[in-house]
VEXDO-460254 format. One line per 2 residues: number of its first residue (from 1); their letters; for each residue x negated, y, z negated of C-alpha. Coordinates in steps of 0.1 Angstrom, whole numbers. Each point is the difference from the previous one (the first is absolute). Example, Ala and Ser with C-alpha at 12.3 -4.5 7.8 and 13.67 -1.06 7.14 Angstrom:
<recs>
1> AS> -123/-45/-78 | -14/34/7
</recs>
This chain:
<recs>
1> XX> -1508/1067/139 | 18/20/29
3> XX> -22/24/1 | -27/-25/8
5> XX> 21/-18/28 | 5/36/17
7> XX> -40/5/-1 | -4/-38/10
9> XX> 24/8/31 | -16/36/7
11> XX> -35/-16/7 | 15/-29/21
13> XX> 18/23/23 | -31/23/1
15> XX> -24/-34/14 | 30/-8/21
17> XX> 1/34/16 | -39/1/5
19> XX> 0/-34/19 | 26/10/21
21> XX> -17/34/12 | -30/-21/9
23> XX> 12/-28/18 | 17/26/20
25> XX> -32/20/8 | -22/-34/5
27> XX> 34/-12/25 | -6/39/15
29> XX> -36/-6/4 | 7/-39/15
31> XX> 28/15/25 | -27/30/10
33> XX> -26/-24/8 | 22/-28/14
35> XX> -23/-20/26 | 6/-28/26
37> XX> -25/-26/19 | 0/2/36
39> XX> 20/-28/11 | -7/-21/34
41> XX> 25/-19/18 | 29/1/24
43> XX> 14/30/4 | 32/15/22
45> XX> 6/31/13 | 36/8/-4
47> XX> 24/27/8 | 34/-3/-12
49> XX> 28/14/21 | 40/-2/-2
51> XX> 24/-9/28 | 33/-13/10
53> XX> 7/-32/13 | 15/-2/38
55> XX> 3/-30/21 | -24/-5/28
57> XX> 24/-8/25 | 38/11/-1
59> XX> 24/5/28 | 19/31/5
61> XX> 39/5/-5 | 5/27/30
63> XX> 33/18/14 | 5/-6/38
65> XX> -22/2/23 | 22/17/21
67> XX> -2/34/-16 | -34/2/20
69> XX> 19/4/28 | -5/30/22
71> XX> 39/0/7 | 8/6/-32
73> XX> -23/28/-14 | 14/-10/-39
75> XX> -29/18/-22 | 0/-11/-35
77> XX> 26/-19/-21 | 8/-1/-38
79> XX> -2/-34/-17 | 35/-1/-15
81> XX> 0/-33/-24 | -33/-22/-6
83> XX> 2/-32/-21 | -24/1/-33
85> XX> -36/-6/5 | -6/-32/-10
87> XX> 33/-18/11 | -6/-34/12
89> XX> 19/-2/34 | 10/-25/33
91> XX> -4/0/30 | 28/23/13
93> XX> 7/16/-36 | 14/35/-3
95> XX> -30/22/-6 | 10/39/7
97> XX> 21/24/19 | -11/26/23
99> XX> 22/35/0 | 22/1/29
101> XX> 6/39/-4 | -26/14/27
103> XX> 3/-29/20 | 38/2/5
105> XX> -5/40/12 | -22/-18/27
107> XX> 29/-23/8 | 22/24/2
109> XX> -25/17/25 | -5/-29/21
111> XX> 32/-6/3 | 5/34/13
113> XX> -29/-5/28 | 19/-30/11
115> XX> 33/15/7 | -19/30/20
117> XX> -18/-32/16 | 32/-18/10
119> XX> 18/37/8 | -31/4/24
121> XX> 4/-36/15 | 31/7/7
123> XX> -5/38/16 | -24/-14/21
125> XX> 18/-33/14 | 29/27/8
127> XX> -16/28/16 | -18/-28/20
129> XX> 29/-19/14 | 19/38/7
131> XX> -33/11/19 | -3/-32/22
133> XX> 33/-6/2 | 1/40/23
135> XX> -34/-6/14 | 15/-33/19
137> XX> 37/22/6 | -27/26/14
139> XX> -17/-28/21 | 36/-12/15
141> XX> 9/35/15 | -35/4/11
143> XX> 5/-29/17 | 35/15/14
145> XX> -18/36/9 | -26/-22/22
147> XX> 30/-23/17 | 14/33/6
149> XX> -30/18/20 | -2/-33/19
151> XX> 37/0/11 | -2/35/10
153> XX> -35/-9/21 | 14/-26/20
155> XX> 28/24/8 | -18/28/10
157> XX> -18/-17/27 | 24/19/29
159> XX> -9/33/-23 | -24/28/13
161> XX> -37/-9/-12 | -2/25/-25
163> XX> 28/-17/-20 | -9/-35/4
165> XX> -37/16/-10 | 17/17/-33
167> XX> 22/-33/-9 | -35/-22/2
169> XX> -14/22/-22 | 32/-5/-23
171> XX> -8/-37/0 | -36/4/-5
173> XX> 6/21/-32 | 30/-27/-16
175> XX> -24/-32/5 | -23/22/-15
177> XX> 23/12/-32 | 7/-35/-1
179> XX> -34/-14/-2 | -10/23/-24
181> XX> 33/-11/-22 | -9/-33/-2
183> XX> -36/6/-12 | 13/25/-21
185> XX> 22/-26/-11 | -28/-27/-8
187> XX> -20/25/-19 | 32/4/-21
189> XX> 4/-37/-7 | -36/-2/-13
191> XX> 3/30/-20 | 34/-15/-15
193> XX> -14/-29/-9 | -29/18/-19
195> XX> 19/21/-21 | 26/-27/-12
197> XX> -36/-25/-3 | -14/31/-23
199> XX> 36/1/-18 | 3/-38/-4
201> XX> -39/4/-16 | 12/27/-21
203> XX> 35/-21/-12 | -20/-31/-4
205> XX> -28/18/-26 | 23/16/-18
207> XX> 22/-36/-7 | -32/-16/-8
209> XX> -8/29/-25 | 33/-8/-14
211> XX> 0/-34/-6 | -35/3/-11
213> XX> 14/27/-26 | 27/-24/-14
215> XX> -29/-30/3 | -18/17/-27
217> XX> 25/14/-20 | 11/-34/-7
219> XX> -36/-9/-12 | 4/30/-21
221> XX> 4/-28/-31 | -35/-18/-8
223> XX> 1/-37/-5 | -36/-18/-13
225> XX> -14/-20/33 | -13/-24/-22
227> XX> 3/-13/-36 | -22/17/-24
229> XX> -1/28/-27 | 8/36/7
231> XX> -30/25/-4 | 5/34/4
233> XX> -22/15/29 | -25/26/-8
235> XX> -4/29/17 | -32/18/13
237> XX> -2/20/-26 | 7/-31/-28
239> XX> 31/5/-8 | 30/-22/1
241> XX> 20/0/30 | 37/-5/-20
243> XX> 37/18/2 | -1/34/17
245> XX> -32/-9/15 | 2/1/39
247> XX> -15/-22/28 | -8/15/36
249> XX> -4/-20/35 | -39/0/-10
251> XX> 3/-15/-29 | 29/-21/-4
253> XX> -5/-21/-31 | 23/-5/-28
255> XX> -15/-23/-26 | -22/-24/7
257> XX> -1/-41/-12 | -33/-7/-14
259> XX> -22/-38/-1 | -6/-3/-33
261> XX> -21/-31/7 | -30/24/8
263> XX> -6/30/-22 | -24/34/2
265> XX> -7/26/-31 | 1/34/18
267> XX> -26/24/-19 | -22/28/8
269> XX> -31/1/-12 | -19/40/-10
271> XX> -25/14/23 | -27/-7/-24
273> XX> 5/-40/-3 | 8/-3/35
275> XX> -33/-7/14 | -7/-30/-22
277> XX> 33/-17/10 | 4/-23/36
279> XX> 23/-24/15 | -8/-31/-10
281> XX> -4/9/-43 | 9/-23/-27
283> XX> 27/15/-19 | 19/-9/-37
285> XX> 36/10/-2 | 22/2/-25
287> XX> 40/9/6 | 12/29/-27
289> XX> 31/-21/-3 | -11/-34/-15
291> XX> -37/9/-12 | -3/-34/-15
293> XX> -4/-13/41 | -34/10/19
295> XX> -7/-9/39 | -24/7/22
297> XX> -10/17/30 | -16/12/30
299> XX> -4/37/21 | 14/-4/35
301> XX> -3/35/4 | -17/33/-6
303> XX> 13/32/15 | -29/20/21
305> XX> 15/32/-10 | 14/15/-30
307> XX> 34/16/-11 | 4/28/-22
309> XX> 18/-7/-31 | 33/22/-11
311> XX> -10/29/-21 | -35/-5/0
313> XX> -33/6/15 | -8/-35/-1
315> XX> -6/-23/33 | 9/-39/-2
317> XX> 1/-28/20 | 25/-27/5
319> XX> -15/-36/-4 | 20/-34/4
321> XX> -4/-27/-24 | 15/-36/12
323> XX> 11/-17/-27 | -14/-40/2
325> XX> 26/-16/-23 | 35/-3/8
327> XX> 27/4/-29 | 35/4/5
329> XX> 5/24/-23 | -21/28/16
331> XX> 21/28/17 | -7/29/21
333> XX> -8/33/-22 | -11/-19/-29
335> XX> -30/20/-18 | -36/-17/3
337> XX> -30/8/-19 | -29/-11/27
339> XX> -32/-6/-13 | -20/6/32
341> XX> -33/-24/-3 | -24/19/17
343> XX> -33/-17/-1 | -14/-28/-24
345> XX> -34/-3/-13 | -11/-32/-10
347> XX> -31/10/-21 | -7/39/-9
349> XX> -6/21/-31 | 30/25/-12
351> XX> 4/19/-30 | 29/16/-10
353> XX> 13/36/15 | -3/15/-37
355> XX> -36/-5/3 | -11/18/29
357> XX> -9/43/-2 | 0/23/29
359> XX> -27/26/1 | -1/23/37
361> XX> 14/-32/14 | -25/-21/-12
363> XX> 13/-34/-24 | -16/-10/-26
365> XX> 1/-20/-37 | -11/5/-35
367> XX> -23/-36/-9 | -1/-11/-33
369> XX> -39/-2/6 | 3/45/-1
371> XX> 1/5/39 | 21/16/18
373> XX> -4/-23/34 | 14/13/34
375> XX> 19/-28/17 | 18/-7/35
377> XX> 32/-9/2 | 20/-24/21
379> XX> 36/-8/4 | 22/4/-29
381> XX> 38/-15/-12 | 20/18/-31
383> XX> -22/-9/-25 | -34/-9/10
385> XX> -25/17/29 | -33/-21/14
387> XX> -35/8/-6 | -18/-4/28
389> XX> -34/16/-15 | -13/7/-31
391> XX> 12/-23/-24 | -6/-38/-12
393> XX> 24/-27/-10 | 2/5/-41
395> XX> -10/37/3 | 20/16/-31
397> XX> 14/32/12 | 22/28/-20
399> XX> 35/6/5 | -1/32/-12
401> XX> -24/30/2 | -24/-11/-31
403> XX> -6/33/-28 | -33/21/12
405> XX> 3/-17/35 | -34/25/10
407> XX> -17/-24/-17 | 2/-30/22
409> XX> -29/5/28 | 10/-3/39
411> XX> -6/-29/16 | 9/-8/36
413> XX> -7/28/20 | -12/-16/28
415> XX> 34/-19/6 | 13/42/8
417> XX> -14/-4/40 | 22/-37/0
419> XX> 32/16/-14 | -2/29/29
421> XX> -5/-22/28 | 31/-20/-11
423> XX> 19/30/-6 | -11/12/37
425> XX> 12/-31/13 | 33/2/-19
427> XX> 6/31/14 | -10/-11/40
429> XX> 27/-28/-5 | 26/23/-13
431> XX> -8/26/27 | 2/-28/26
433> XX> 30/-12/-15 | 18/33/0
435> XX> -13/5/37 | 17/-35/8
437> XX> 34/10/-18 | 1/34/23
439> XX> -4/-18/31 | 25/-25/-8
441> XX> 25/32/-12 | -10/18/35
443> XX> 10/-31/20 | 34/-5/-16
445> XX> 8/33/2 | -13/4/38
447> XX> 23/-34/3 | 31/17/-20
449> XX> -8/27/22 | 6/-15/30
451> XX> 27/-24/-10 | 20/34/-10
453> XX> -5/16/37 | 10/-37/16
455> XX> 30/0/-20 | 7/39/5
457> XX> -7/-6/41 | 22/-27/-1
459> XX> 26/16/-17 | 0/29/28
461> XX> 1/-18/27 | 33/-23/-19
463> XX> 15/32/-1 | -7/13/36
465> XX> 13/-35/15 | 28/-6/-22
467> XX> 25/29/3 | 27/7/-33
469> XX> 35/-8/2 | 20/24/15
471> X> -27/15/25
</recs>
């Protein structure tokens, strides 16, 4: 009786086994020659992107203006303390602290120019009232010598000639010395009052750079203008302007207060996608931190020319997304997945991208009918790509490369002069577009160009008209 169970059992397991093996080589031969219709309908061309949300309008926490003053040549300053990002603030909130360190050296310094300013005030207003105050003593004997001459004239008159000849002369030359005194004297007025006008000048800059000086170092601690939350600025380079960062008289800002009422997604799109996308695009967006929530939005913007990315040789460009819904729980560098709707298409034929073989550049599909049909393509999303030629709604096609593909006759061949005149097209609008995008670099760098030698001319004649303390 055992003995026939364990046969009974043998041949079960044996059928068992054999079913198995060829439902798994009929599945093999169903998953090598999986086929699809061709499907008409709407269909999207998408291209996904990922950004960071950053309000669309935000006003900037700065440190004073003053440090763009010429007087005080201050260069740039270390932010000391700065408030986390994020802190909900009111108008006239503590936000940061500037270091004092450099900026007290210059102190120090101006305070030095001042007291050689009042020392020279003071020089001056001396040595003036010493000089006049001998030019008029010199005036008063002049005017003695020449009372003199007169007096010894008058008395002469009984004289020989030649002596009331020599003491005329004597007059002549003392109304003379006198004369000349008193011009001499008026000269010295004017050129009195010049010097102490150029040392008042002098005395009144250097006060004015000094209360400048203690103006701005107590704005040195940043209060919030307004109430709002505390972002931290970005830099040029992206990244975070926090403590130990520095600010310089070009660019003074601190933090800035964003309007959260208005949001952008900040992406850049690859070289390759850029030409399909413009301003005006349909876009789906979904926020990495609550994925159940989706909004949508529109391109504002598209850069004209491309930035290279960190590490690699590939070229993006920035694109701005405003968000249309408002939620109040979006918050600046919050991750977005964009979905960039790039063009819609009401009523086409598409087929999946599984389907479609590349030969020498040329596409084409295996039909279940045994041709191999050559087809031209359209605009394509993830998933999908659109048939422009070749093909007819409920077509079946192959997923995959069928066994003995030599087998399945070419069809299609004269859709090949269609596929090169849209590939030559292609390739004029990328040409024209690259053409485009190196005019627009030339002209900002022409315009940087200039901006730099405006600044640097400007800077040179600064320094020309406005001597340093202590010369």
């Amino acid at each position: 009786m055992k003995r026939g169970v364990i046969i009974t059992t043998a041949v079960i397991g044996t059928l068992v086994l054999a079913i198995i093996i060829y439902a798994l080589a009929g599945e093999k031969d169903n998953i090598a020659m999986l086929e699809v219709p061709v499907m008409r309908g709407k269909f999207e061309v998408l291209v996904p992107v990922t950004g960071e949300l950053q309000a669309e309008r935000s006003e900037q926490i700065t440190g004073p203006q003053e440090l763009r003053s010429r007087n005080l040549r201050i260069g740039n300053i270390r932010i000391q303390d700065l408030i986390p990002e994020g802190t909900v603030v009111d108008s006239g909130d503590y936000v940061a602290l500037l270091d004092r360190s450099e900026s007290d050296n210059a102190l120090k310094d101006i305070e030095d120019a001042l007291e050689r300013a009042e020392a020279q005030y003071n020089r001056t207003q001396l040595d003036t009232t010493i000089t006049l105050s001998n030019l008029r003593d010199e005036l008063i004997n002049l005017n003695y010598t020449v009372e003199e001459r007169r007096l010894t004239l008058e008395q002469s008159k009984f004289e020989p000639p030649a002596t009331i000849r020599q003491a005329e002369i004597n007059l002549d030359r003392a109304e003379r010395g006198l004369e000349q005194a008193k011009q001499n004297y008026q000269l010295r007025i004017q050129q009195s009052m010049e010097d102490m006008n150029e040392a008042a000048i002098n005395l009144a800059q250097q006060r004015r750079r000094y209360q400048e000086m203690l103006d701005v170092l107590e704005k040195f601690t940043i209060r919030a203008p307004k109430p709002g939350m505390v972002i931290y600025h970005r830099e040029w380079n992206g990244a975070r302007r926090t403590v130990g960062s520095t600010i310089s008289p070009w660019d003074l800002t601190v933090a800035t207060l964003p309007d959260l009422s208005s949001m952008l997604s900040r992406t850049y799109v690859n070289e390759i996608d850029v030409s399909k996308v413009k301003a005006g695009q349909d876009v789906r967006i979904g926020v990495d931190a609550f994925p159940e929530r989706q909004y949508s939005g529109r391109i504002i913007q598209v850069a004209n020319v491309g930035e290279q990315m960190p590490n690699t040789d590939a070229k993006v460009f920035e694109v701005q997304i405003r968000i249309n819904d408002h939620d109040a729980i979006l918050r600046p560098a919050m991750t977005t997945s964009n979905v960039i709707v790039t063009q819609t298409y009401e009523d086409v034929l598409f087929i999946p991208l599984e389907a479609i073989n590349v030969t020498d550049s040329i596409p084409y599909v295996y039909k279940r009918d045994g041709t191999k049909q050559i087809v031209v393509l359209g605009g394509a999303n993830d998933n999908h790509v659109i048939v422009e030629h070749g093909l007819a709604e409920n077509d079946r096609v192959y997923l995959t490369t069928p066994e003995n593909p030599d087998r399945f006759r070419l069809v299609g061949e004269d859709l090949i002069a269609l596929i090169e005149e849209k590939k030559a097209r292609e390739k004029a609008d990328e040409q024209a577009r690259r053409a485009e995008e190196e005019r627009v670099s030339r002209e900002r760098e022409e315009r940087m160009r200039q901006m730099r030698a405006g600044a640097g001319a400007g800077a040179d004649a600064g320094n020309m008209q406005t001597p340093r303390p202590g010369n």
